[in-house]
GUVEX-552122 format. One record per residue: residue in one letter; x, z, y of N, C-alpha, C, O in turn. Coordinates in steps of 0.02 Angstrom, whole numbers, padded with zeros to 5 digits, always signed. Atoms other than C-alpha are relative to their C-alpha. Layout:
BEGIN
aXZYXZYXZYXZY;...
This chain:
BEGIN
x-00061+00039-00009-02305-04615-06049-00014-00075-00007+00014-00106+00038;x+00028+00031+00009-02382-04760-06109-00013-00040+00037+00011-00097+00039;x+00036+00040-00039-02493-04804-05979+00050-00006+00061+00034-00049+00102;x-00048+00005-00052-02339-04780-05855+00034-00059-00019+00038-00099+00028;x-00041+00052+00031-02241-04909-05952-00040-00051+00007-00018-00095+00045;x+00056+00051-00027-02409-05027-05951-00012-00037+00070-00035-00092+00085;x+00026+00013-00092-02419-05015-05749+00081-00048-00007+00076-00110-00006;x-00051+00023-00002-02224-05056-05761+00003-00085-00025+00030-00132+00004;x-00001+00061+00016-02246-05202-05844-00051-00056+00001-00050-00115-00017;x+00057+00053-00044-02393-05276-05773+00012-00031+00075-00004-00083+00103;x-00021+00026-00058-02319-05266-05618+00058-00050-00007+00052-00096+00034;x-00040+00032+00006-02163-05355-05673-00030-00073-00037+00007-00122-00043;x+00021+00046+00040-02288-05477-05775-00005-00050+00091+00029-00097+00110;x+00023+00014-00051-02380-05498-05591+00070-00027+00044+00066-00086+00060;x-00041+00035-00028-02209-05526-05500+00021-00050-00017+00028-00093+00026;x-00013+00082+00009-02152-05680-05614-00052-00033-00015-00041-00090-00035;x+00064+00047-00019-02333-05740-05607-00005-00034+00079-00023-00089+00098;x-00036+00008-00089-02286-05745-05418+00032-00066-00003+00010-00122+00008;x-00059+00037-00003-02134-05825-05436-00011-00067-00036+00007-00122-00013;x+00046+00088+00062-02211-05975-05573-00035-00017+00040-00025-00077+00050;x+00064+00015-00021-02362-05980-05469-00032-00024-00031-00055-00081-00038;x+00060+00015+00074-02460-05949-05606-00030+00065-00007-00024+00095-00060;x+00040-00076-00028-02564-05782-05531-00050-00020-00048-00050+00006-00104;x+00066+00012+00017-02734-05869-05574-00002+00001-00101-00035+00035-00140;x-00008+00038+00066-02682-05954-05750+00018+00112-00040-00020+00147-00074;x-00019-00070+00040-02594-05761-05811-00078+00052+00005-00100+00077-00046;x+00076-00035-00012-02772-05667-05749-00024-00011-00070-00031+00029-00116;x+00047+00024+00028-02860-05787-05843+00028+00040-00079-00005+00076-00116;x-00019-00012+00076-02747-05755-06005-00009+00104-00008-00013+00136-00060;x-00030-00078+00024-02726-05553-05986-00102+00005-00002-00120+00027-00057;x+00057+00022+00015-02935-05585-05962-00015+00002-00080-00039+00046-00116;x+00010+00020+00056-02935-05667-06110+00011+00037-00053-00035+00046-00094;x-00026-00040+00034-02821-05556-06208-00059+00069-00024-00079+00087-00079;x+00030-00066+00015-02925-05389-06160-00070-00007-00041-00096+00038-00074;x+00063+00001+00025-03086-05474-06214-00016+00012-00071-00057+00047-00100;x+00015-00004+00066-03044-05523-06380+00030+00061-00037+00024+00063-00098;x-00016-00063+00035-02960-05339-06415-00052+00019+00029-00083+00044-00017;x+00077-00037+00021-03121-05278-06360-00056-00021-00052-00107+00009-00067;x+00064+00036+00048-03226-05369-06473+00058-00006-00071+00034-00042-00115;x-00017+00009+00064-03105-05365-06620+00054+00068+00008+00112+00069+00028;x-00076-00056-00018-03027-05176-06625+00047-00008-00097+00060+00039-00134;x-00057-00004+00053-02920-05203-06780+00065-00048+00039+00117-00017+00030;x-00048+00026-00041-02799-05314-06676+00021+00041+00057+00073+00025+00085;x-00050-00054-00030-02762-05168-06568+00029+00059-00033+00066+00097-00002;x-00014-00018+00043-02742-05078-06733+00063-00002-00025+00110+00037-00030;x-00092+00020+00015-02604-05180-06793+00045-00012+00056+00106-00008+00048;x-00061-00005-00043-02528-05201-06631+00027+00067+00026+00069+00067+00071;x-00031-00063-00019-02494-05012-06613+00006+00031-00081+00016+00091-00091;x-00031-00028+00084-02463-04986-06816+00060-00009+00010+00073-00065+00031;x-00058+00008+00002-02282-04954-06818+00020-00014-00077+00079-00018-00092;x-00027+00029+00052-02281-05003-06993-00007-00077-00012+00030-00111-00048;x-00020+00077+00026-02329-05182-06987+00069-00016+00044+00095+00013+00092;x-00070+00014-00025-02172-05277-06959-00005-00051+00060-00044-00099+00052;x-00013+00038-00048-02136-05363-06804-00016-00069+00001-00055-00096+00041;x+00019+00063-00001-02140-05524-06846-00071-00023-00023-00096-00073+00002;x+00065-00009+00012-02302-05507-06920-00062-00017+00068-00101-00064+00078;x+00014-00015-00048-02359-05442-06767+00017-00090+00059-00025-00133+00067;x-00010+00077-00037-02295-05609-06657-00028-00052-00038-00034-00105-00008;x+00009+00042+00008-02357-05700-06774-00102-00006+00002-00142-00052+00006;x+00060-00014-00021-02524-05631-06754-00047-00030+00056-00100-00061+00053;x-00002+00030-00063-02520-05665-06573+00000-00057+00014-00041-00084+00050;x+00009+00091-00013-02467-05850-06582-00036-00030-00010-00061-00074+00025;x+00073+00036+00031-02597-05885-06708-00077+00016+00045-00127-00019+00035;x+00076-00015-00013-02749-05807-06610+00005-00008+00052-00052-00016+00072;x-00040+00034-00078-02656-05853-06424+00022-00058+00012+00008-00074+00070;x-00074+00029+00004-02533-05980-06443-00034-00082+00042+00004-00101+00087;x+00011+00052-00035-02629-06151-06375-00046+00045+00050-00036+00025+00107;x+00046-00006-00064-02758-06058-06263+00034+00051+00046+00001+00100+00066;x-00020-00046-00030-02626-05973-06164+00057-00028+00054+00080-00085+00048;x-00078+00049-00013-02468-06004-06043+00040+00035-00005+00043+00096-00009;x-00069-00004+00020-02310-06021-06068+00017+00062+00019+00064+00076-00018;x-00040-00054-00025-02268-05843-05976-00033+00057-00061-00004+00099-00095;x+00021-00039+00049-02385-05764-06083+00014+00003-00046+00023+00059-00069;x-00047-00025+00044-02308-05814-06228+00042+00017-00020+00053+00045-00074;x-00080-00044+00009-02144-05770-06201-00020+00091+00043+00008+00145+00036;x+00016-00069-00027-02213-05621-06107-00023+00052-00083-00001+00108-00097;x+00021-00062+00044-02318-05560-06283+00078-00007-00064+00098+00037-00103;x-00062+00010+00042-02159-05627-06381+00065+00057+00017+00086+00089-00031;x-00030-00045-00042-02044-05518-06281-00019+00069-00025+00020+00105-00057;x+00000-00073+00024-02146-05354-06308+00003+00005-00048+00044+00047-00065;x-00011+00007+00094-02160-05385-06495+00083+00039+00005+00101+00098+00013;x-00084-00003+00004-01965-05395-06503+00022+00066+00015+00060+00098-00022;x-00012-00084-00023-01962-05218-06398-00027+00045-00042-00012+00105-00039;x+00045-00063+00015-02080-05136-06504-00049+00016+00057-00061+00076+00066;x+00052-00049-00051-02204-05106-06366-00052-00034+00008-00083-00028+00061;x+00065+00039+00021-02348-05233-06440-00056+00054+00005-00114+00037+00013;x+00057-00018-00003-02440-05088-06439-00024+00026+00084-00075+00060+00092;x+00041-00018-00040-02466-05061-06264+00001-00056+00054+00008-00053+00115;x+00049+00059-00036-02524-05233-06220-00062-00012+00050-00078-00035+00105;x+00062+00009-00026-02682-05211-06228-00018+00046+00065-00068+00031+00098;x+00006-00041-00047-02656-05056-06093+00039-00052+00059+00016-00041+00115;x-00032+00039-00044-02546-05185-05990-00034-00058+00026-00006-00084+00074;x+00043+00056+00008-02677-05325-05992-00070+00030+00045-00099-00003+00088;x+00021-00010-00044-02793-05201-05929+00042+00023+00093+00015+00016+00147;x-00043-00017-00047-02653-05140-05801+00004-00053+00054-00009-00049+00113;x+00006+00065-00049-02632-05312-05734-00057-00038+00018-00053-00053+00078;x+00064-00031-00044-02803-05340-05697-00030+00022+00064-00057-00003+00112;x+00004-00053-00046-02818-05201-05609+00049+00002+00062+00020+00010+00116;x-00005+00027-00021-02688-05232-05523+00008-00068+00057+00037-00069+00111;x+00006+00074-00028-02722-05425-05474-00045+00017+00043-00043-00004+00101;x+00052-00017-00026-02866-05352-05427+00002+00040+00082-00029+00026+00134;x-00023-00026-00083-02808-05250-05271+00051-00037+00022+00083-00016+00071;x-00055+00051-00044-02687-05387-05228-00061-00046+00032-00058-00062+00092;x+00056+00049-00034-02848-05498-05197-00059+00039+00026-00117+00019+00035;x+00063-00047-00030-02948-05359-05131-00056-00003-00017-00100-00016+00023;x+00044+00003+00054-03059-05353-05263-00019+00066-00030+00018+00097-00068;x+00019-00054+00032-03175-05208-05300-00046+00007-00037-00098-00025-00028;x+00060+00012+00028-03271-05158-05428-00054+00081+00028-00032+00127+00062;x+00056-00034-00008-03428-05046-05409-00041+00012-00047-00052-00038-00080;x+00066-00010+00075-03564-04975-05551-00053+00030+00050-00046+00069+00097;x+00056-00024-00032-03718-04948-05489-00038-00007-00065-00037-00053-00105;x+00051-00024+00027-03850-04857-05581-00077+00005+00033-00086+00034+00087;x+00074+00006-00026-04029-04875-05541-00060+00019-00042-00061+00025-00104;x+00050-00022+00057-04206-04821-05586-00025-00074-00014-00030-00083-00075;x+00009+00084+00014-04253-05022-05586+00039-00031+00008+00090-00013+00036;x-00069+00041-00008-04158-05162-05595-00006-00008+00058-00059-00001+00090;x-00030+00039-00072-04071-05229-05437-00042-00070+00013-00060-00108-00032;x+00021+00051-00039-04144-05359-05319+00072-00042+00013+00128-00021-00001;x-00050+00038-00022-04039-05500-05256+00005+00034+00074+00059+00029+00103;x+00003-00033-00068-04076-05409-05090+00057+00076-00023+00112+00090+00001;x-00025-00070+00005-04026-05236-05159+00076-00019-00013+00120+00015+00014;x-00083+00020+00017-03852-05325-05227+00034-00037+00061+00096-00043+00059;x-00021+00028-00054-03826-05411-05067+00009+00087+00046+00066+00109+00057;x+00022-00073-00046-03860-05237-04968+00057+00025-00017+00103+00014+00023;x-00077-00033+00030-03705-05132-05091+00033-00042+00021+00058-00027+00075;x-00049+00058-00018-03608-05299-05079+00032+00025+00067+00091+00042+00075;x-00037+00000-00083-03586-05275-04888+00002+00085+00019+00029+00110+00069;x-00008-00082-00025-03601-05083-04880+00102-00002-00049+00153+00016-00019;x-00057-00014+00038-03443-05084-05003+00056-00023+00020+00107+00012+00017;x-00032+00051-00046-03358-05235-04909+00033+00034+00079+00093+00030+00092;x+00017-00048-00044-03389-05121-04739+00056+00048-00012+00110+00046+00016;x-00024-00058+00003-03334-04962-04809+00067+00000-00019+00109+00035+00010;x-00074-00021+00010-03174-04993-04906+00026-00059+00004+00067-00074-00039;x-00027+00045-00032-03139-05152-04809+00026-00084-00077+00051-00140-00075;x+00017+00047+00078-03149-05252-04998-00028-00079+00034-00071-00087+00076;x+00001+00066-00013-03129-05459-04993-00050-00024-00047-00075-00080-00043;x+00055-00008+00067-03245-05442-05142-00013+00032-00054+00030+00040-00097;x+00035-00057+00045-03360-05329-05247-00036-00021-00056-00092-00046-00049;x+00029+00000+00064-03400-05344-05417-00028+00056-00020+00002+00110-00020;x+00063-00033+00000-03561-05263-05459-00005+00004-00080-00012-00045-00116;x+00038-00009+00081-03599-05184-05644-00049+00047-00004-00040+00105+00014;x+00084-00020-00009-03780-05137-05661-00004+00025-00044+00021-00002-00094;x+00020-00024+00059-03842-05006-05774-00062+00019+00031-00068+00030+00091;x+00089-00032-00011-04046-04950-05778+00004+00064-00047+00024+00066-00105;x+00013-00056+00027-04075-04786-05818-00054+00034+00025-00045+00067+00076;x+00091-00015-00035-04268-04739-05780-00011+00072-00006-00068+00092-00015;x-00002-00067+00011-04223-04556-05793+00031+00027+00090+00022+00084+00111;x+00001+00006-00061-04163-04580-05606-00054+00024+00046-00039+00054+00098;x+00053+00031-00026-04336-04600-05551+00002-00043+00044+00002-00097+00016;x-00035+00040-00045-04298-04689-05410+00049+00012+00032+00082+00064+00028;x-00101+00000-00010-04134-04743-05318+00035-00036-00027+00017-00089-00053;x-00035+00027+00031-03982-04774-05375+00069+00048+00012+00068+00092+00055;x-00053-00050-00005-03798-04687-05400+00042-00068+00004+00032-00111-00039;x-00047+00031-00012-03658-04796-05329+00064+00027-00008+00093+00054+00039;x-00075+00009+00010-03492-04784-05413+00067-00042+00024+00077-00099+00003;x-00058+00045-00015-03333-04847-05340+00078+00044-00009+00096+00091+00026;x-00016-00052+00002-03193-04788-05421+00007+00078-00014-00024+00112-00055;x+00041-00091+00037-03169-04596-05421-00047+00008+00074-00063+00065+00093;x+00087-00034-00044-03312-04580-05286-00063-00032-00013-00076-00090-00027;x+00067+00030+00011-03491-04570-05299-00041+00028+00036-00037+00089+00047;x+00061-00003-00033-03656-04589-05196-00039+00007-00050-00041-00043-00085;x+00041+00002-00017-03785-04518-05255-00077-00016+00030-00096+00027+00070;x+00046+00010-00053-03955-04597-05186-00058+00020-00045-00108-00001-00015;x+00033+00032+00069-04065-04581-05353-00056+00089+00026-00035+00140+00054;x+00049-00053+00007-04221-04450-05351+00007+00060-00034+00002+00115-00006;x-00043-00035+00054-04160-04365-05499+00057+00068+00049+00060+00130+00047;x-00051-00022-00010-04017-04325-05403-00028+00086+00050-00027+00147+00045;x+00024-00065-00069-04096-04241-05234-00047+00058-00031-00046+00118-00016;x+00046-00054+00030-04231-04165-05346+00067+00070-00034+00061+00129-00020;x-00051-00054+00031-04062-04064-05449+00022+00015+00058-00007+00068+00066;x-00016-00015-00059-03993-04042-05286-00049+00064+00039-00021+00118+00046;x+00035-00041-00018-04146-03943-05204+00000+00042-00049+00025+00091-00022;x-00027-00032+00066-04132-03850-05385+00035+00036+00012+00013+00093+00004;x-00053-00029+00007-03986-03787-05361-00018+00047+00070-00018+00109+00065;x+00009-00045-00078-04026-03727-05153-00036+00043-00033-00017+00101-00026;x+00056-00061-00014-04181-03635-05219+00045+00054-00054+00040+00115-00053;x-00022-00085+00058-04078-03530-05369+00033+00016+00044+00054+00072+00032;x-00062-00049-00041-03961-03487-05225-00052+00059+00013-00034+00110+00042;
């Protein structure tokens, strides 16, 4: 329910980011927001403890937000406080995002590999990804995993390629127990 209420109000964050024309500036802050609740989980702690008290809670926010943010954002995290629904910020922050992100045709991609990526090999996905699901731009997150052998497994989303040695080798595996 949660994360339904999150989409709801990311999108309504995203429509009066619209309307301000303040798309870029709100990114940057819901950005900002998700980073430092990833790197500090007790602040998504207390913002989904229904025992600290509310004001607590806003005041939390102002102090660790309040100059490096704008104005929509603060009446935006001021707002959910007040509702009770501080705790699903941090799910709204990723929501809008995500989001912004298919408004600017913006995809991301994981690619796994048995070596790291070339500037060639990241140029190569770049335009296969661009190509395929018609994407204005692809953001690339690289993991090495030398258990691959060679290759690579391209994530986008819920689909995945496959290209990795590993893979075809389990693959023929599986034909010969047939």
């Amino acid at each position: 329910m949660s994360s339904k209420a999150a989409a709801r109000y990311a999108k309504s964050l995203i429509d009066l980011s619209l309307e301000q024309n303040a798309l870029e500036e709100l990114r940057k802050d819901m950005q900002l927001f998700e980073e430092v609740v990833d790197h500090n989980s007790e602040l998504e702690a207390i913002l989904k403890n229904p025992i600290v008290p509310l004001d607590k809670k806003a005041g939390i926010l102002r102090d660790t937000f309040g100059n490096h943010v704008h104005e929509v954002t603060k009446s935006f995290f001021k707002l959910s406080v007040s509702k009770g629904r501080a705790g699903i910020l941090f799910e709204t922050a990723k929501q809008f995002i995500a989001q912004y992100q298919s408004i600017k045709g913006i995809v991301k991609a994981e690619v796994t590999s048995a070596i790291a990526l070339t500037d060639a090999n990241r140029a190569e996905i770049t335009a296969l990804v661009k190509k395929e699901l018609g994407a204005k731009e692809v953001l690339i997150a690289e993991k090495v995993d030398e258990k691959l052998i060679g290759g690579f497994i391209l994530k986008v989303g819920d689909k995945q390629f496959d290209a990795s040695i590993a893979g075809g080798l389990n693959k023929l595996k599986k034909e010969f127990a047939q």
